[in-house]
N, C-alpha and C positions, 0 to 999 in steps of 0.2 A: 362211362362218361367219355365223351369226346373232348379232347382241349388240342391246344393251338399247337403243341409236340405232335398230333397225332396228325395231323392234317399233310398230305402229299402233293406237291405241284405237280398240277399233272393229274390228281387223280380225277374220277368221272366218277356222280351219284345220279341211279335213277329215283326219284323221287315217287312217280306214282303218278296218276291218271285221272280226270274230272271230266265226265259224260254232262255236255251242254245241254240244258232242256230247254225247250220254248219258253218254258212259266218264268224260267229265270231269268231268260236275256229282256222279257217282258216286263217282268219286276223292277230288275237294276235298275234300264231305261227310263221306267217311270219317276222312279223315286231318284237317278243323281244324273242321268244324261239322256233325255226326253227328246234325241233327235228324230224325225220321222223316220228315217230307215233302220232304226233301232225298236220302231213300235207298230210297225205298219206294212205289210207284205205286201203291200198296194203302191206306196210308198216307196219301199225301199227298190221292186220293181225297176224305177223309174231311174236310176243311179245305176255304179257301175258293181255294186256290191249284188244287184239280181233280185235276192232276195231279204229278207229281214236275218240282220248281221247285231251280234253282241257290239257294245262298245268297249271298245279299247279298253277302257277303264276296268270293265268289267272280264274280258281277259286277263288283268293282272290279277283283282282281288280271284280271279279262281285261280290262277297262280299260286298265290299268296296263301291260297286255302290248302293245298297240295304240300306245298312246304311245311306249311304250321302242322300237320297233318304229320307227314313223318318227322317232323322235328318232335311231336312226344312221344312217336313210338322209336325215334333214336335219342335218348337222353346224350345233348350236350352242353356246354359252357360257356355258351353264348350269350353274348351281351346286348344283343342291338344293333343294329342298323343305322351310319350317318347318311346311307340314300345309294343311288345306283346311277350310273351312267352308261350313255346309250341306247336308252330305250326307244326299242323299234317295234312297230306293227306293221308286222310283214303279210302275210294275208288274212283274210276277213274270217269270222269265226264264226259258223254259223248253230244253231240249232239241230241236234243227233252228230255233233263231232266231238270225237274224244281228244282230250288233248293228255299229250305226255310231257312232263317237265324231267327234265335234265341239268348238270351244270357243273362242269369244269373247276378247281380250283387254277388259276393262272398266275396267284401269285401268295405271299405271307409276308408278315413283317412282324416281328416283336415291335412294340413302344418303346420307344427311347425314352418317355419320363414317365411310363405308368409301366414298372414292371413285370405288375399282375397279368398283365393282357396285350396280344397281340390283334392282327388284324390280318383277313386275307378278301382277295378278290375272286370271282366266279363269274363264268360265263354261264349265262343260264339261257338255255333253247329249250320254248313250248313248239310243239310237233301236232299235227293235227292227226287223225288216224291213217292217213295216207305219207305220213312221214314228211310233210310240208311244214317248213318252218313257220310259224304265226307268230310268234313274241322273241324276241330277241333284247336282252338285258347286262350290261354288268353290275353286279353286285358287292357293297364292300360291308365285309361284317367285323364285328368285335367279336375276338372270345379271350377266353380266360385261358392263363400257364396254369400250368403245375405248380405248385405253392415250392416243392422239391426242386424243381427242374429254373425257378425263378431266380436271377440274379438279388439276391438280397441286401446284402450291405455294401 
């Protein structure tokens, strides 16, 4: 189990990898952001994206899929997420790219009034398979102390 003692400023986790398919940027598109160069190679042509591009949106949730992913094959203490700052879409994501996630811790803080639990921030860079940065985030998470390691009374 991972908790908030264990965590290194500084340190770097490869998280793992999400092969784009057509059906999926197809999918998303239709059902949460229906813009024509998100559904349409005819379409999407016509703009500076070339050809039919994932929606931003749907770079993060496969993000988000990558993370959740190894977050249960690394059991830790984690509480949740109050949201992220900085989010960039830096190049276009297309159909047969694999993306890589990564991400930095760049910072930690214990609670000053919840002594259970700390917080820390992360740089997280998604990489397309040519090492181009596509997603760009910071991250702020809650985890949990050590019940041992917690200031008590």
């Amino acid at each position: 189990m991972i908790f908030f003692e264990d965590l290194v400023v500084g340190a770097e986790t490869n998280f793992g990898s999400y092969e784009v398919t057509r059906e999926e940027v197809l999918e998303f598109a239709r059902k949460y952001d229906p813009q024509p160069f998100h559904l349409s190679d005819e379409e999407a042509a016509k703009t500076h994206f070339g050809r039919l591009a994932a929606s931003g949106w749907h770079t993060c949730a496969m993000t988000m899929a990558v993370l959740a992913r190894w977050s249960t094959e690394h059991e830790q203490a984690g509480l949740g997420s109050p949201g992220i700052d900085e989010l960039r879409w830096r190049k276009p994501v297309y159909p047969g790219d694999t993306l890589q996630v990564r991400a930095t811790i760049v910072s930690k803080t214990p609670s000053r009034s919840r002594p259970e639990m700390g917080s820390f921030r992360s740089e997280t860079i998604v990489t397309n398979q040519d090492g181009a940065p596509v997603l760009t985030f910071t991250s702020i998470v809650l985890i949990r102390r050590r019940e041992s390691d917690s200031p008590a009374a």
